[in-house]
N, C-alpha and C positions, 0 to 999 in steps of 0.2 A: 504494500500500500504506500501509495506517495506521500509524502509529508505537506502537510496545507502548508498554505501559504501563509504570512504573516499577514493580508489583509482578509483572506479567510479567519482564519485563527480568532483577529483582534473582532471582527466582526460577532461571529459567535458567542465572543465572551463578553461582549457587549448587549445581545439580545437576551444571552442567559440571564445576565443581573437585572436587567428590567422584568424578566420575566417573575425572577424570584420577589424582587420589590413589588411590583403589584398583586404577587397572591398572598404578600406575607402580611397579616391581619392588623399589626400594628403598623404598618407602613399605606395603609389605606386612603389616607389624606394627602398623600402625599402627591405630585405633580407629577408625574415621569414620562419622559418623551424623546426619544431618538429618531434622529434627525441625520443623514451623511457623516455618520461616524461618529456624533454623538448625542452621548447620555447624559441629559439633562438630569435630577432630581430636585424640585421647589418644595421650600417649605410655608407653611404658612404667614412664618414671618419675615418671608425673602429672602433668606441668607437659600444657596444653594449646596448641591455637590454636581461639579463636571466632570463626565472621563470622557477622554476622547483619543483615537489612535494616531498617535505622531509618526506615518510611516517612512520616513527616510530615516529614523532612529529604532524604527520597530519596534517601540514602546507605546504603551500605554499611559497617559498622563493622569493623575486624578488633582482637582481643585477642590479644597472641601476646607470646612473650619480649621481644623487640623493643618492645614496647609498644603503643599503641593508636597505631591509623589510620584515618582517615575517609575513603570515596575516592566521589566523583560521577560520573556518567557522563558523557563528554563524547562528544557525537555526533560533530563534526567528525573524533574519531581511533576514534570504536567501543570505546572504554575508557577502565574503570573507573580512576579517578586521584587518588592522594591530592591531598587540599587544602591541606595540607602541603609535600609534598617534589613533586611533581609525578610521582612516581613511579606506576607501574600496580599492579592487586591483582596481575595474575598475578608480577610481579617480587617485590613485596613477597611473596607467599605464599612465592616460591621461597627467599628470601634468609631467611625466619624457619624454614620446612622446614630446609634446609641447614645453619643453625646447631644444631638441633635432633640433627641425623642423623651430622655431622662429614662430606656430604659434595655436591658440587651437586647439585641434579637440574634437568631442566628440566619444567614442565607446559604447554606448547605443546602445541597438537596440531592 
């Protein structure tokens, strides 16, 4: 099997996490909307979170309270991984959600 491409890839994991935020019950009010590569998430008091695919760098951008993070994909674990802290997107998304919300959630699925 051929190996996707990085704007296959980034795309995918892009429609995943929308996907997971609109069924996740605590994230209900919440705005979400992708758009050419990216994911919007509004809250109700404005403040947002962005990801969007940087493909000349083949990363993943996210903008969120927390601040910005770049995260690359590493085949060896099949995740997205900041370059930074080592940390994954999906943890990172939870842990900028959750401050957002005052409460965890998980986006696994």
């Amino acid at each position: 099997m051929a190996e996707l491409s990085f704007a296959v890839r980034a795309s995918q994991v892009l429609e995943r996490i929308m996907e997971r935020i609109e069924d996740h019950d605590a994230l209900e009010d919440l705005d979400v909307d992708l758009v050419d590569g990216v994911l919007k998430v509004e809250f109700d008091d404005g403040g947002q979170i962005v990801i969007n695919r940087q493909e000349p760098l083949e990363q993943i951008w996210v903008a969120s309270p927390l601040g910005p993070a770049h995260f690359g994909f590493d085949a060896a674990s099949g995740e997205w991984v900041d370059d930074r802290t080592g940390a994954t997107l999906t943890a990172t998304l939870e842990k900028a959600l959750a401050a957002k919300i005052g409460r965890q959630i998980s986006l696994a699925g």
